[in-house]
N, C-alpha and C positions, 0 to 999 in steps of 0.2 A: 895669421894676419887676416881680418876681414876686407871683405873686396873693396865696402864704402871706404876704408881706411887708407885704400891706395885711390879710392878717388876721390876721396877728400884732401888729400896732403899732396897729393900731383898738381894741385892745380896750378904753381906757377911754371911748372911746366907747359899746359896746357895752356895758360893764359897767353904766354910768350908764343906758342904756335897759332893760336889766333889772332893775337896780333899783326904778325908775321903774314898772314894767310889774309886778312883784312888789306892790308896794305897793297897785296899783289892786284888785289879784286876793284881796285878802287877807279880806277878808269871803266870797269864794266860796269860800278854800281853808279858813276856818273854817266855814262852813255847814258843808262839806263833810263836816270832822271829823266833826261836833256829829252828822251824821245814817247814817253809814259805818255803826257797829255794830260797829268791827274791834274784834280783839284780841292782833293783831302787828303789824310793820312789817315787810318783805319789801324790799331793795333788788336788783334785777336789773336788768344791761344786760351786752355783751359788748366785749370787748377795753379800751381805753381807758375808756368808761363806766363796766364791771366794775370795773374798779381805784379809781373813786371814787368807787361804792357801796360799796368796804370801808371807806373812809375816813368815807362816812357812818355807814354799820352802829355804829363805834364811837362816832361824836359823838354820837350818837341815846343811847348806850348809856351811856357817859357823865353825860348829863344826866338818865337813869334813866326809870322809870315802866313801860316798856313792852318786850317783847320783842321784839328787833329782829337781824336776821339778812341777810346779802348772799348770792348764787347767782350764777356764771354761765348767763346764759339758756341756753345750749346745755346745760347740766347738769340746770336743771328740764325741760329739753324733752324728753332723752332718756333721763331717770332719775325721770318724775315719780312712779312708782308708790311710790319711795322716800320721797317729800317729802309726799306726799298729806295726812296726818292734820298736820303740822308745819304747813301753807299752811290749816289750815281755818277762815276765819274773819280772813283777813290781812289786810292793808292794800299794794297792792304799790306801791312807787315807781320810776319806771320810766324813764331814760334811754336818751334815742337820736339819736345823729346824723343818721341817713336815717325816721327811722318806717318804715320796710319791710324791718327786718335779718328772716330768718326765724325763728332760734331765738326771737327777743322775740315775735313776734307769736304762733307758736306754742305758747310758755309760757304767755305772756299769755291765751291764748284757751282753752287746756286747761284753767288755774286758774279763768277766771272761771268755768266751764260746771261742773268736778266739787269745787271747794270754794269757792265761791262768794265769788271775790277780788276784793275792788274795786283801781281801780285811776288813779293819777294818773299820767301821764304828763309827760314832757319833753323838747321837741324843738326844733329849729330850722325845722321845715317846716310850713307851714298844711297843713290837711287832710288830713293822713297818714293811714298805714294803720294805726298806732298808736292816733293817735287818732282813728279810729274803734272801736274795740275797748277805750278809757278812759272811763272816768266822769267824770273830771276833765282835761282837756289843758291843758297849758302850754308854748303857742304862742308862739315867738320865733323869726320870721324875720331878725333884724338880726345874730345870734350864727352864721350858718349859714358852715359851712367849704366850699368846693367841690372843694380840692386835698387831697392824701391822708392828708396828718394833723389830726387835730380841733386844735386852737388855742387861738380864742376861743370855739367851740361849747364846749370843753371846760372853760373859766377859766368860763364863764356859768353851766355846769352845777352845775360844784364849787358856784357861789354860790348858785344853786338850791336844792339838797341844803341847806347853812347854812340857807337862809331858811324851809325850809319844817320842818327842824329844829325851829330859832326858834318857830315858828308850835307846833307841836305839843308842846313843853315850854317855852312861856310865857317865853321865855328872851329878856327884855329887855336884857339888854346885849349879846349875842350880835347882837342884831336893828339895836343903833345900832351896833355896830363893825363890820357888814358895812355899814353905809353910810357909816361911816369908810374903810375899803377902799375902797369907790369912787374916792370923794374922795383918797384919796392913792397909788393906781396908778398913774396920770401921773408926776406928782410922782418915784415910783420907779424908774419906767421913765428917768427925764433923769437921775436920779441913777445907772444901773449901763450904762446905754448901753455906755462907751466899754470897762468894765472885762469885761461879758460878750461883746462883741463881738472882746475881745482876748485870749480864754483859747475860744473858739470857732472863731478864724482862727489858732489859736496855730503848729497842722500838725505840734505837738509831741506827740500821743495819737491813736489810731486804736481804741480801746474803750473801754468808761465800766461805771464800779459809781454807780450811786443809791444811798445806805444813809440810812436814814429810818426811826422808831419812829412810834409811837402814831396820833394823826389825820391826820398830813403822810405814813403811809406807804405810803396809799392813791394820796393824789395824788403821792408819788414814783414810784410804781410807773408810775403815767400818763404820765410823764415821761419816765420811762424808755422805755415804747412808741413814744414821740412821737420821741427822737433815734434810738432805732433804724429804725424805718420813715422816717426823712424823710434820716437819714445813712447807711445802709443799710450799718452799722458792730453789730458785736456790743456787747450791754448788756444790763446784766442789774442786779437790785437786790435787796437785802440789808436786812434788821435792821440796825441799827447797831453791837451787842456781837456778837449773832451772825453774823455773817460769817468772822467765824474760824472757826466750827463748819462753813463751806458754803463759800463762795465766793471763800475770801482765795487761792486757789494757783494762782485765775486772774487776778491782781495783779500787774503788773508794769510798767517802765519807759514803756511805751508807753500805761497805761490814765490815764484822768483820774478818782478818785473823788469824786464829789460826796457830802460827807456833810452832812444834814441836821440839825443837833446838838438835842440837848434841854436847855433853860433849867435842869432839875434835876438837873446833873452833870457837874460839869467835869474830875475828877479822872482817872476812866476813860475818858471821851471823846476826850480827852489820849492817853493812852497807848494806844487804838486810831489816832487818827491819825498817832500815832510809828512804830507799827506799820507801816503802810501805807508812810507815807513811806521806811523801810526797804527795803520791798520794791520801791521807785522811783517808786510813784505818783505825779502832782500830783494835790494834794489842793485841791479849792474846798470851803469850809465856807460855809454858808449858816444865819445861827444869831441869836438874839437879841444877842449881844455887840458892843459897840459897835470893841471892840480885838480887833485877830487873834492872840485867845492861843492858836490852836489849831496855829500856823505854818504856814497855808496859804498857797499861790499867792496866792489871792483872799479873802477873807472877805465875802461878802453881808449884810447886816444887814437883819433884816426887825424890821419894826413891831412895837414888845412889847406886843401886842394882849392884853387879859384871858383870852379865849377861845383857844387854839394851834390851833383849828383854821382860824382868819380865816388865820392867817400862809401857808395853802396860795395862798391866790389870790396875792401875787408868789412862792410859791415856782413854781408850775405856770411862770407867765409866765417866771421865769428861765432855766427848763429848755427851755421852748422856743423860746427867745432864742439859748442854746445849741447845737442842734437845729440852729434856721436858718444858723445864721454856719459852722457846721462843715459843714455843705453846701455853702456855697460854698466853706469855704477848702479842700474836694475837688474842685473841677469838677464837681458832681452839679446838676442841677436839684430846687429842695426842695420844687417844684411837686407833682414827680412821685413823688419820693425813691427807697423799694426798689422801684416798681413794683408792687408791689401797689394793687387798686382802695381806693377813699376808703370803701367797703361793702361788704357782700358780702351775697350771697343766695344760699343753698343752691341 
């Protein structure tokens, strides 16, 4: 058995102990608000992290109130004299797989010292170097990945980001349909088993487009990271209209598109997956519809959650269900994947 494969299919385990572990924390993470003094929200991490703090940025932004903004850390690190007067007075949220990446810690320690950032942290590691440098840490060793793509670190975090959302715009249904999620990740997982493991090992595609709008296009994007470093296969990801504007001419018989469709449009969604299919793709849709009107390969159906940002946590999970099984049906180890380390440090 490979190690991603138990931290890949652990995860509602994992998910139920963070949730679990959220809910205890939840009086220190409102003290916390109540006495901060902020007057933004700040989301920064790198690589995978990066991608779903955009997807926070807009949930945040969405449910209103507050000025809320995403960075990659290596960008506040090495352009902070840009961002100075923007960060004065922030609130920073901060995800990290290892707590020791160096752009984070360096951002992170710039900000608090010349515009005085507080800062919550999120990690898989006790006593990092992260959180030492946070006001607030939120420790979860149980979510921690050790092989080179984040996984369940990464589905724990997404959920993270939601809950503490929740927490900060008072956003009670938000708050019980992440523990809805919980509760029905298993459940999803027996239900797409055999259908992602068979368009994974298909050995019919050797590149992939992710195409994803609004709060899922953060955690597309992560998705995307995850099958390319762990398939060590070109991928890349797209807007869902726009991709004709950028990236439809590298579309062809060999790619698989995964398009994440949106509940409010079916007419033109339609005819960009005609589109596609044209150009030879196989198309997985992954979408609220119960029926595959989109004529996909596959049609995934995720939980018609009130909130569309809940629907990332199986959407991540499928993506890297995908990842996994198209590893093996290359001979690759997904332990390892492109070879690149599970971190990096300047």
């Amino acid at each position: 058995m490979y190690k991603v494969e138990e931290e890949l299919f652990s995860q509602p385990i994992s998910l139920r102990q963070t949730g679990v572990y959220l809910q205890s924390m939840e009086a220190d993470i409102k003290d916390f608000f109540g006495i901060s003094g902020f007057y933004s929200i700040t989301f920064t991490g790198c690589g995978t992290m990066y991608a779903l703090c955009k997807s926070a940025e807009l949930s945040l932004k969405i449910r209103g109130g507050l000025s809320t903004m995403s960075y990659a850390a290596g960008d506040l690190m090495l352009n902070a004299e840009y961002y100075r007067d923007m960060l004065n007075g922030t609130l920073m949220i901060v995800p990290s797989r290892s707590g020791q990446t160096s752009e984070v810690l360096n951002a992170v320690q710039r900000f608090r010292v010349e515009s005085g950032a507080q800062t919550i942290s999120i990690c898989p590691r006790k006593d990092s170097k992260l959180a030492a440098v946070s006001d607030l840490a939120l420790e979860m060793p149980w979510t921690l990945d050790e092989t080179v793509c984040a996984t369940r670190t990464a589905t724990s975090t997404y959920l993270t980001n939601l809950y503490i959302i929740g927490l900060l715009s008072g956003d009670l249904v938000l708050l019980n349909e992440i523990r809805e999620a919980i509760d029905h990740h298993e459940p999803f997982i027996r239900q797409y088993a055999a259908e992602l493991e068979g368009i994974g090992q298909s050995g019919t595609w050797d590149k992939i487009v992710v195409i994803a709008d609004g709060e899922l296009a953060g955690v597309a994007e992560a998705g995307m990271i995850t099958i390319g470093r762990m398939c060590g296969i070109p991928a890349i990801y797209s807007n869902i209209l726009d991709i004709r504007h950028s990236r439809i001419g590298q579309v062809d018989g060999r790619t698989l598109a995964i398009v994440v469709t949106s509940p409010l449009d079916d007419a033109y969604q339609s005819v960009l997956t005609r589109d596609l299919a044209k150009r030879g793709a196989q198309i997985m849709t992954i979408s609220s519809k119960k029926e595959n009107i989109f004529g996909a390969a596959l049609n995934v159906t995720l939980p018609d959650y009130q909130n569309y940002g809940i629907r990332g946590i199986p959407l991540l999970y499928s993506l890297q269900a995908i990842a996994f099984y198209k590893a093996i049906c290359d001979g690759k180890n997904p332990d390892i994947g492109d070879g690149s380390p599970p971190w990096v440090r300047l």
